[in-house]
DSSP file (Angstrom, degrees, kcal/mol; ACC not computed):
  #  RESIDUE AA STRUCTURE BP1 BP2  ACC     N-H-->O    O-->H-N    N-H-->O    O-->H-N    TCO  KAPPA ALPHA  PHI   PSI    X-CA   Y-CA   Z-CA
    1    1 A X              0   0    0      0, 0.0     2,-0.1     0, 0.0     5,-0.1   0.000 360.0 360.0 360.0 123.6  -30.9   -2.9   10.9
    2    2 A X    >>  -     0   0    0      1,-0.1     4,-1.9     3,-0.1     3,-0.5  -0.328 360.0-118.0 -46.8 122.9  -29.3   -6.5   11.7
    3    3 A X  H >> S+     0   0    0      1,-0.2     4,-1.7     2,-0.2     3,-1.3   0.795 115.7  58.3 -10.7 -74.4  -26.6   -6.6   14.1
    4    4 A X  H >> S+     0   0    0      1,-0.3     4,-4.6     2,-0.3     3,-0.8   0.815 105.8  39.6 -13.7 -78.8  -24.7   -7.8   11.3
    5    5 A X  H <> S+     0   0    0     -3,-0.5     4,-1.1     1,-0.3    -1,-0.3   0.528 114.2  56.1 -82.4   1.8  -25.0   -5.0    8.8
    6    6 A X  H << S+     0   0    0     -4,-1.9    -1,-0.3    -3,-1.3    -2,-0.3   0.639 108.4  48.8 -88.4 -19.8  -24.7   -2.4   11.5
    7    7 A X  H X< S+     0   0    0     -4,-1.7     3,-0.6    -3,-0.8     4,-0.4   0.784 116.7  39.9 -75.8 -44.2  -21.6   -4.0   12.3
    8    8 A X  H >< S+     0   0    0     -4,-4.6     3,-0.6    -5,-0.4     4,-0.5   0.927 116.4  52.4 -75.9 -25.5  -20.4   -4.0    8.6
    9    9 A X  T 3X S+     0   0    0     -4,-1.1     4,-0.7    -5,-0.2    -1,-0.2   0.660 106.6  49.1 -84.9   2.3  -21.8   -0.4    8.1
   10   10 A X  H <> S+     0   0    0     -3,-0.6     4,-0.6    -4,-0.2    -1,-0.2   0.231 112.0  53.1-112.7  16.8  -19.9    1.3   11.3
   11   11 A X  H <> S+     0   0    0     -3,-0.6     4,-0.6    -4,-0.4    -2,-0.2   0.362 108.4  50.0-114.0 -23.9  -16.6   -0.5    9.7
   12   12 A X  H  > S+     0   0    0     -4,-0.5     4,-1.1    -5,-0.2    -2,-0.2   0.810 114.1  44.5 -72.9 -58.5  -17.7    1.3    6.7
   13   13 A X  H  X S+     0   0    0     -4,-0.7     4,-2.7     2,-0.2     3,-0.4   0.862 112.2  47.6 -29.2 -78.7  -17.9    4.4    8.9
   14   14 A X  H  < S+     0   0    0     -4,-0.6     5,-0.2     1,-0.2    -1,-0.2   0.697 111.8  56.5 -42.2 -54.9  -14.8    4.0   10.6
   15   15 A X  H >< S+     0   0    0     -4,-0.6     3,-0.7     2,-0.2    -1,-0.2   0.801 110.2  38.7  -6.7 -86.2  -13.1    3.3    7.3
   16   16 A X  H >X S+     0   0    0     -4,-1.1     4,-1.9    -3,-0.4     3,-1.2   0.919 116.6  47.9 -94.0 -77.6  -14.0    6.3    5.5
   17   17 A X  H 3X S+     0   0    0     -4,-2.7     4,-0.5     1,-0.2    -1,-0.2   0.344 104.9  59.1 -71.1  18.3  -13.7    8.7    8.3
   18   18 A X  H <> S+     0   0    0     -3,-0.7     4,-0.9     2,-0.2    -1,-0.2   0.301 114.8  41.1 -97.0 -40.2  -10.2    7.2    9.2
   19   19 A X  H <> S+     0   0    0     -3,-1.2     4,-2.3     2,-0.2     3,-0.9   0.989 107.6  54.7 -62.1 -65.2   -9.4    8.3    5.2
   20   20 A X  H >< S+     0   0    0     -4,-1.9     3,-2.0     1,-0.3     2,-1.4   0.517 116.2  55.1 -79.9-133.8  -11.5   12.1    5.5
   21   21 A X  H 3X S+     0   0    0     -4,-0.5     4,-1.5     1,-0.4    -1,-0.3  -0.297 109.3  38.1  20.2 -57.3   -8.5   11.9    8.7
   22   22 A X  H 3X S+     0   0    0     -2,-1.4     4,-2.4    -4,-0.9    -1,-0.4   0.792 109.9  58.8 -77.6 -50.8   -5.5   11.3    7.0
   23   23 A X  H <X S+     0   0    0     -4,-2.3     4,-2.2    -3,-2.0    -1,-0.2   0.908 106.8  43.7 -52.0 -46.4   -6.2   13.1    4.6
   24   24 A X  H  > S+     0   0    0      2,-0.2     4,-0.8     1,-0.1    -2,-0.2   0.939 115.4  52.4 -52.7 -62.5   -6.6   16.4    6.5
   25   25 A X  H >< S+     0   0    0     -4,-1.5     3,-2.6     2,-0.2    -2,-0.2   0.972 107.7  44.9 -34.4 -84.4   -3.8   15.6    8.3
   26   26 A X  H 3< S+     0   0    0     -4,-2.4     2,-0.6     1,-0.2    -2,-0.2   0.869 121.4  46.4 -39.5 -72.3   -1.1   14.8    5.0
   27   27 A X  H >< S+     0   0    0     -4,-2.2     3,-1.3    -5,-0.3    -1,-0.2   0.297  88.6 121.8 -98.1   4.9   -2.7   18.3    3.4
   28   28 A X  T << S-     0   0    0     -3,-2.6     3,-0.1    -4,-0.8    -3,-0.1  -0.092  88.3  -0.7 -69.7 125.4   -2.4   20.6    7.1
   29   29 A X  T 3  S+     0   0    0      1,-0.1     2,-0.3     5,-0.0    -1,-0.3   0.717 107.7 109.1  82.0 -17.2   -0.5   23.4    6.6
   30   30 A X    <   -     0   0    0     -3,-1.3     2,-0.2    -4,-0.1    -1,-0.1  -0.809  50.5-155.4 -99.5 124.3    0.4   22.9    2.9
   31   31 A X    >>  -     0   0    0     -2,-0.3     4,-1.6    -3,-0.1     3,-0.9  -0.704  43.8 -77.8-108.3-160.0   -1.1   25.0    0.4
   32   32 A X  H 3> S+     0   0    0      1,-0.3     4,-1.2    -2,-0.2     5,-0.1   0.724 130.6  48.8 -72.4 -29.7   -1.4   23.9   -3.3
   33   33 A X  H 3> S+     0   0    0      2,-0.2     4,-7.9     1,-0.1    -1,-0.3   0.978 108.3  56.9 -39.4 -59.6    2.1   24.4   -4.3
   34   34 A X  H <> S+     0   0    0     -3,-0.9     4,-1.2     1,-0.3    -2,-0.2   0.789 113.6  36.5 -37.1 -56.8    3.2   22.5   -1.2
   35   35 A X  H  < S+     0   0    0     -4,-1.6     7,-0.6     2,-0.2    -1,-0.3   0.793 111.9  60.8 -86.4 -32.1    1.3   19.3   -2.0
   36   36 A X  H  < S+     0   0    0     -4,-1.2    -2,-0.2    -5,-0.2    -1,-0.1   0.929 108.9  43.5 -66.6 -50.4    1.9   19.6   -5.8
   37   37 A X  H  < S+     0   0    0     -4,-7.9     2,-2.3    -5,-0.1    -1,-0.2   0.879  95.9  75.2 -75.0 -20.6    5.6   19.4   -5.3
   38   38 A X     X  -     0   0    0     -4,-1.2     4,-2.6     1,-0.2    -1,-0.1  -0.727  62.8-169.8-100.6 103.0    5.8   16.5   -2.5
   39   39 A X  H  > S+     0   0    0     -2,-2.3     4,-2.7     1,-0.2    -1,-0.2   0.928  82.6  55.5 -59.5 -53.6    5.2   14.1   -5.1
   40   40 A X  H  > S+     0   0    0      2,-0.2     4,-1.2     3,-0.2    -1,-0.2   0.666 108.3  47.7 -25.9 -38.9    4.8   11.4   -1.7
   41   41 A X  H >> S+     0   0    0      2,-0.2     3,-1.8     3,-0.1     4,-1.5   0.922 109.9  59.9 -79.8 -60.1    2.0   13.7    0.0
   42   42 A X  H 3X S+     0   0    0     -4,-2.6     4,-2.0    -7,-0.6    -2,-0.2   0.767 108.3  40.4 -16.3 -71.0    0.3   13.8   -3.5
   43   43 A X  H 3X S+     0   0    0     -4,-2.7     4,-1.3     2,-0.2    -1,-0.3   0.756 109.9  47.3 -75.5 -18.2   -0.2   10.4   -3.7
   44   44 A X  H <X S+     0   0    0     -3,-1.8     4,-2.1    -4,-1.2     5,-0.3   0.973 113.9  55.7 -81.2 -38.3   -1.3    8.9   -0.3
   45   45 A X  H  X S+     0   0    0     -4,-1.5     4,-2.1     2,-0.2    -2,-0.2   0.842 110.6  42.1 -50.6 -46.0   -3.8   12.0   -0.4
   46   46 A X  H >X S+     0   0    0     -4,-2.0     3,-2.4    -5,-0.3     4,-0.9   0.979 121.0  45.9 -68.3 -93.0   -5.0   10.4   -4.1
   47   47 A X  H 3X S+     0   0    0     -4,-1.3     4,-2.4     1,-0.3    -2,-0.2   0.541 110.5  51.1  12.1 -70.3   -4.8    6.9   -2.1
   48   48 A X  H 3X S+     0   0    0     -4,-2.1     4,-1.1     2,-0.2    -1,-0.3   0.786 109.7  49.8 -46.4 -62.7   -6.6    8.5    0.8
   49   49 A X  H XX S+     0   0    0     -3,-2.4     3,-4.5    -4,-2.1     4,-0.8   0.987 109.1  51.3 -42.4 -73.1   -9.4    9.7   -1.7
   50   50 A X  H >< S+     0   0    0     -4,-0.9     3,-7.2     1,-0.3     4,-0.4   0.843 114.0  45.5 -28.3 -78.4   -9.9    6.0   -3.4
   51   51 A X  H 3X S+     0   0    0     -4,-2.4     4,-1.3     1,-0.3    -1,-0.3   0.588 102.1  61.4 -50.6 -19.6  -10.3    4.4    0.1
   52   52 A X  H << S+     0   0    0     -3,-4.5    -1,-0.3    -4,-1.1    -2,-0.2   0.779 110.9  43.1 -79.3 -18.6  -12.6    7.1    1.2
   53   53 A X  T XX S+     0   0    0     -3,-7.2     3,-3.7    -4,-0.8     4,-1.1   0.983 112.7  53.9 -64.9 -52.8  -15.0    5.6   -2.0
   54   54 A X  H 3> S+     0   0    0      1,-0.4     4,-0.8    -4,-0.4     3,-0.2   0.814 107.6  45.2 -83.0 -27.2  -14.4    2.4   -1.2
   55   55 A X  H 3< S+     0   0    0     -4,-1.3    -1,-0.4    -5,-0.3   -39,-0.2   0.557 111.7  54.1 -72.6  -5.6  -15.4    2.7    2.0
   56   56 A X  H X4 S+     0   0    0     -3,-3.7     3,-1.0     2,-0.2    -2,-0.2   0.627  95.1  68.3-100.4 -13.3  -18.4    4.6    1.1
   57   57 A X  H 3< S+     0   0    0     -4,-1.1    -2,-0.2     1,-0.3     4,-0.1   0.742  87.2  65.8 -69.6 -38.5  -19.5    2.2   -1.1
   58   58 A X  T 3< S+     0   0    0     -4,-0.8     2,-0.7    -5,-0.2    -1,-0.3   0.414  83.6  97.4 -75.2 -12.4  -20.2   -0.3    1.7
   59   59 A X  S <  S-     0   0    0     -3,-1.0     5,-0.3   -47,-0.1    -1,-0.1  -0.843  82.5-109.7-120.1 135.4  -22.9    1.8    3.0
   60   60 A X     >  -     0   0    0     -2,-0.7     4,-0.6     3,-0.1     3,-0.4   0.437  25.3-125.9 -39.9 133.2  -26.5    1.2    2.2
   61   61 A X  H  > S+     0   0    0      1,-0.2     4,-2.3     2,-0.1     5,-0.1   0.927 110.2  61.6 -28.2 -65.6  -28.2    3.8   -0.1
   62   62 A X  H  > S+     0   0    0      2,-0.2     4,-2.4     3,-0.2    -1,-0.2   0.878 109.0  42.4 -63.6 -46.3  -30.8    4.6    1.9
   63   63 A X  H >4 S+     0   0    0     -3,-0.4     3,-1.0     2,-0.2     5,-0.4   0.794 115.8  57.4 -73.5 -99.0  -27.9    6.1    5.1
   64   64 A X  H 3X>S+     0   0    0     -4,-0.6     4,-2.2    -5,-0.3     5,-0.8   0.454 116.0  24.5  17.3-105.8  -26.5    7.4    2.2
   65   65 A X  H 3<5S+     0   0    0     -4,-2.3    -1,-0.3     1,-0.2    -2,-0.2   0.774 122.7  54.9 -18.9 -61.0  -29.7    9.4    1.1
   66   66 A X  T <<5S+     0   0    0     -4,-2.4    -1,-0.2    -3,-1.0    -2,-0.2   0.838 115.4  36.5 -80.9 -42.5  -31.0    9.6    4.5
   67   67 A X  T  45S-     0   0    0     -3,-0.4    -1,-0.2    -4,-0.3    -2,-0.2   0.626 109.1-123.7-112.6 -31.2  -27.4   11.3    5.8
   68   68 A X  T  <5 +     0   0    0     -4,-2.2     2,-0.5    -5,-0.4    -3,-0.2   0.993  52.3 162.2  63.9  62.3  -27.1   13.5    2.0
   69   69 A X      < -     0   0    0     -5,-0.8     2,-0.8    -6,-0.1    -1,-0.2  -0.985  41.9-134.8 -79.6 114.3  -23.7   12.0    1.4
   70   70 A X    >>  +     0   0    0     -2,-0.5     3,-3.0     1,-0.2     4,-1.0   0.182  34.8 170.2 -69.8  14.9  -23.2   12.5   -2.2
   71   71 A X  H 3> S+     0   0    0     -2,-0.8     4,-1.6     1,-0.4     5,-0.3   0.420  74.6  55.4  -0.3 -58.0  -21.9    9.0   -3.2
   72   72 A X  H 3> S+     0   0    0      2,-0.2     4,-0.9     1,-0.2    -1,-0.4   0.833 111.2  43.0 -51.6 -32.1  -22.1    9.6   -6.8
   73   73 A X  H <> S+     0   0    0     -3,-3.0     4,-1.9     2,-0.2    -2,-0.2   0.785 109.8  58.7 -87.2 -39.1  -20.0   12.6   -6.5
   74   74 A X  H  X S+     0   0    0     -4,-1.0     4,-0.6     2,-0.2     3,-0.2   0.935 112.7  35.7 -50.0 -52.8  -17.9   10.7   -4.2
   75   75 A X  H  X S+     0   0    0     -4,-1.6     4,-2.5     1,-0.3    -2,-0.2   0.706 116.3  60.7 -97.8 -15.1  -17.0    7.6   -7.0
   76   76 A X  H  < S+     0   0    0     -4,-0.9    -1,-0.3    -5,-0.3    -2,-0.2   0.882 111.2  34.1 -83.5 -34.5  -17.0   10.4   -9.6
   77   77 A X  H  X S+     0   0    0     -4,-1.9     4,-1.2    -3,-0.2     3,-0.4   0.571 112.5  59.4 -85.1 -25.8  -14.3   12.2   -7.9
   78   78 A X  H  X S+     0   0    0     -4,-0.6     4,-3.2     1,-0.3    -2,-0.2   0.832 112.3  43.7 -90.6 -45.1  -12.5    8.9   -6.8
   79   79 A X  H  < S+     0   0    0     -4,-2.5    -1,-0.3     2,-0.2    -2,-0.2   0.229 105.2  58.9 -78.7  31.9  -12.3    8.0  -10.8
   80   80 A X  H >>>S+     0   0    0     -3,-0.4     3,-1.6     4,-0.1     5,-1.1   0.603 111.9  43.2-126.9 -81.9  -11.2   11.2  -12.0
   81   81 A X  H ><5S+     0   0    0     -4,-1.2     3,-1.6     1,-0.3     2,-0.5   0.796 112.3  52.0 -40.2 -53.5   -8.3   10.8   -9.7
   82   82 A X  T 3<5S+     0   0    0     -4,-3.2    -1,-0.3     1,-0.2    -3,-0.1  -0.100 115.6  36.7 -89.1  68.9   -7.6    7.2  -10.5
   83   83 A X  T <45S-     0   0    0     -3,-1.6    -1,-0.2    -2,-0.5    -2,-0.2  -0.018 107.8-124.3-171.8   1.0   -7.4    7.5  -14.0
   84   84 A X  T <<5 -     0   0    0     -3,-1.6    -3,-0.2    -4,-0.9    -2,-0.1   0.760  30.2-159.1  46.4  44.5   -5.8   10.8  -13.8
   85   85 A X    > < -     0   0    0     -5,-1.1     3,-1.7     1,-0.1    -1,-0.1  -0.245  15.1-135.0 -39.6 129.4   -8.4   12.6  -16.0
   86   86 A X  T 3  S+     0   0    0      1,-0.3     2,-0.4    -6,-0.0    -1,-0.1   0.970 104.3  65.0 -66.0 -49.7   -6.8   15.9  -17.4
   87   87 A X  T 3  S+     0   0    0      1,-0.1     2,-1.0    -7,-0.0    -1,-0.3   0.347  78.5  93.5 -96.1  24.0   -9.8   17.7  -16.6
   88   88 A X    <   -     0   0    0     -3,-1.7    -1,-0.1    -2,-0.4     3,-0.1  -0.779  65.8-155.1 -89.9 110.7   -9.3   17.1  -12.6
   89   89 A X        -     0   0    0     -2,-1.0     3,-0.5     1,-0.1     4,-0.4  -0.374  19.3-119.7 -71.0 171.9   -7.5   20.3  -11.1
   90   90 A X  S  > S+     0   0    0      1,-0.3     4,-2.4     2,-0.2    -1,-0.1   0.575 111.2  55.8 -54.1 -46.3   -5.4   20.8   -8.2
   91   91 A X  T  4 S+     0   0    0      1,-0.2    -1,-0.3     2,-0.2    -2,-0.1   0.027 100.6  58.7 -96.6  52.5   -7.3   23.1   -6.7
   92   92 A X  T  > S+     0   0    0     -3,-0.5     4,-1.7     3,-0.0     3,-0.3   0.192 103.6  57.1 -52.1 -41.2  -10.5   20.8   -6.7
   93   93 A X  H  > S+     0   0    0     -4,-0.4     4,-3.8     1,-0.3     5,-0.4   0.997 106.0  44.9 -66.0 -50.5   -8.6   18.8   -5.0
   94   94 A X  H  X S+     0   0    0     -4,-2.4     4,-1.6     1,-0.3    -1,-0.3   0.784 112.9  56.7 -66.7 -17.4   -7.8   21.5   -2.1
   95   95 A X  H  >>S+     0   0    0     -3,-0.3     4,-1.0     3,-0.2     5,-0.9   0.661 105.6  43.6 -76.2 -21.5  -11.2   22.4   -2.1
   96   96 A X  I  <>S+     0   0    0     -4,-1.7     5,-1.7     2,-0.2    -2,-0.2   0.926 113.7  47.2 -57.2 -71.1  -12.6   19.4   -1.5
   97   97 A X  I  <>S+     0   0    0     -4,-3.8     5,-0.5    -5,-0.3    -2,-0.2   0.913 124.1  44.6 -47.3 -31.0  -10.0   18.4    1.3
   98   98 A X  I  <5S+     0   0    0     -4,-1.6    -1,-0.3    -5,-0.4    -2,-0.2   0.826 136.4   5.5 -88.9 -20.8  -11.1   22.4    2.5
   99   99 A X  I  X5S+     0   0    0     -4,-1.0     4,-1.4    -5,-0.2    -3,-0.2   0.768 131.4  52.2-115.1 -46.8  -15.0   22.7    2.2
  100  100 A X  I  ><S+     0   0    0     -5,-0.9     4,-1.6     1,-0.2    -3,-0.2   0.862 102.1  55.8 -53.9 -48.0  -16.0   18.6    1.2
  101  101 A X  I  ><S+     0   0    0     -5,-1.7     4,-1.5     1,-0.2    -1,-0.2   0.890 102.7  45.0 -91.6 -39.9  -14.4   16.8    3.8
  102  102 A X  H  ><S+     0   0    0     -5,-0.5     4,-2.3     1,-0.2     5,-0.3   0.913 110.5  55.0 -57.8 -27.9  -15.5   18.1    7.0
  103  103 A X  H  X S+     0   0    0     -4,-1.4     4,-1.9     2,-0.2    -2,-0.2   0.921 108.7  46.3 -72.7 -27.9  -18.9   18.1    6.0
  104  104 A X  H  X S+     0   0    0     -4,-1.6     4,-0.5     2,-0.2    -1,-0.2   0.844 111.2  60.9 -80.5 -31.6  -18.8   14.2    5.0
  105  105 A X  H >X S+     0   0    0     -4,-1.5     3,-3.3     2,-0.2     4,-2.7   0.988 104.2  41.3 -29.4 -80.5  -17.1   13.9    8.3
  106  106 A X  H 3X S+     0   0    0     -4,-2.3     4,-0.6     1,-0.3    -2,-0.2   0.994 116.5  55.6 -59.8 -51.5  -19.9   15.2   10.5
  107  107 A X  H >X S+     0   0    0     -4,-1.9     4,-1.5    -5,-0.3     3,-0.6   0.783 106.5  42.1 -60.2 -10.5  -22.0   13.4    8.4
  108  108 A X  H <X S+     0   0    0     -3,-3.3     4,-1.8    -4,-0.5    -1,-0.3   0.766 109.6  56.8 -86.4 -35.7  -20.5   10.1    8.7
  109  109 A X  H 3< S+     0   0    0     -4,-2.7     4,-0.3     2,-0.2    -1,-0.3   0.247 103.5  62.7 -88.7  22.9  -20.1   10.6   12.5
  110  110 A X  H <X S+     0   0    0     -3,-0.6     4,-2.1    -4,-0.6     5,-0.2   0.526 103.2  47.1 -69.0 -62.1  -24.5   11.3   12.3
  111  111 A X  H >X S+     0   0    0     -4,-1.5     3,-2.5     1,-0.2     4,-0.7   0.908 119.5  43.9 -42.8 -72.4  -25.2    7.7   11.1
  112  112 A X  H 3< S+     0   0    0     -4,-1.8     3,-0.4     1,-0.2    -1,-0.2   0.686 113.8  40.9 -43.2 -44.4  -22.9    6.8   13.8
  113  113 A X  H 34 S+     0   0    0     -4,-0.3    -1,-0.2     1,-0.2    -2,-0.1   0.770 113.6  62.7 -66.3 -24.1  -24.2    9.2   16.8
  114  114 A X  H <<        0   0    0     -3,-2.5    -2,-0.2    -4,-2.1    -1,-0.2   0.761 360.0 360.0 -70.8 -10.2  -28.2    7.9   15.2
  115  115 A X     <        0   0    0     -4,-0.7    -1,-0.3    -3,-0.4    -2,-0.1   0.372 360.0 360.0-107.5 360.0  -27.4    3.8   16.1
């Protein structure tokens, strides 16, 4: 991998797992009520999601693949949210933030540990 695109893919990295951070963070401690009513948590968590696509987006298929970071499932989840699809629950969302997002975490920080 070029200097270059290892530079753009650990910015990618960084990014993403900056997001998967914040996110944990905003949602700590809250259960689904909690977050439902603080209209403000809601949305930087929503926010939080997007940027974790966008950021995922920037790294090559193949670390992708190689990593199993679901990328389709990723933008699939990131439009459901912006576009506010009835058929996205609330609790998907807390189950993501509880079972989804540490595992894409460790996995992001495996590309990283592999360079």
């Amino acid at each position: 991998m070029s200097s270059e695109r290892s530079g753009k893919v650990a910015l990618a990295i960084a990014e993403a797992r900056d997001n998967v951070r914040l996110v944990r963070e905003w949602a700590a401690g809250r259960d689904l009520e909690a977050i439902k009513e603080d209209r403000k948590t809601r949305y930087a968590i929503e926010r939080a999601f997007m940027a974790i696509d966008a950021a995922v987006r920037d790294i090559p298929a193949d670390l992708l693949a190689a990593y199993a970071i679901p990328a389709k499932m990723i933008a699939g989840f990131r439009n459901a949210l912006a576009h506010t699809y009835d058929d996205i629950l609330d609790e998907r969302v807390m189950l993501t933030i509880r079972d989804d997002l540490p595992a894409l975490d460790a996995a992001l920080a495996r590309i990283l540990d592999a360079k």
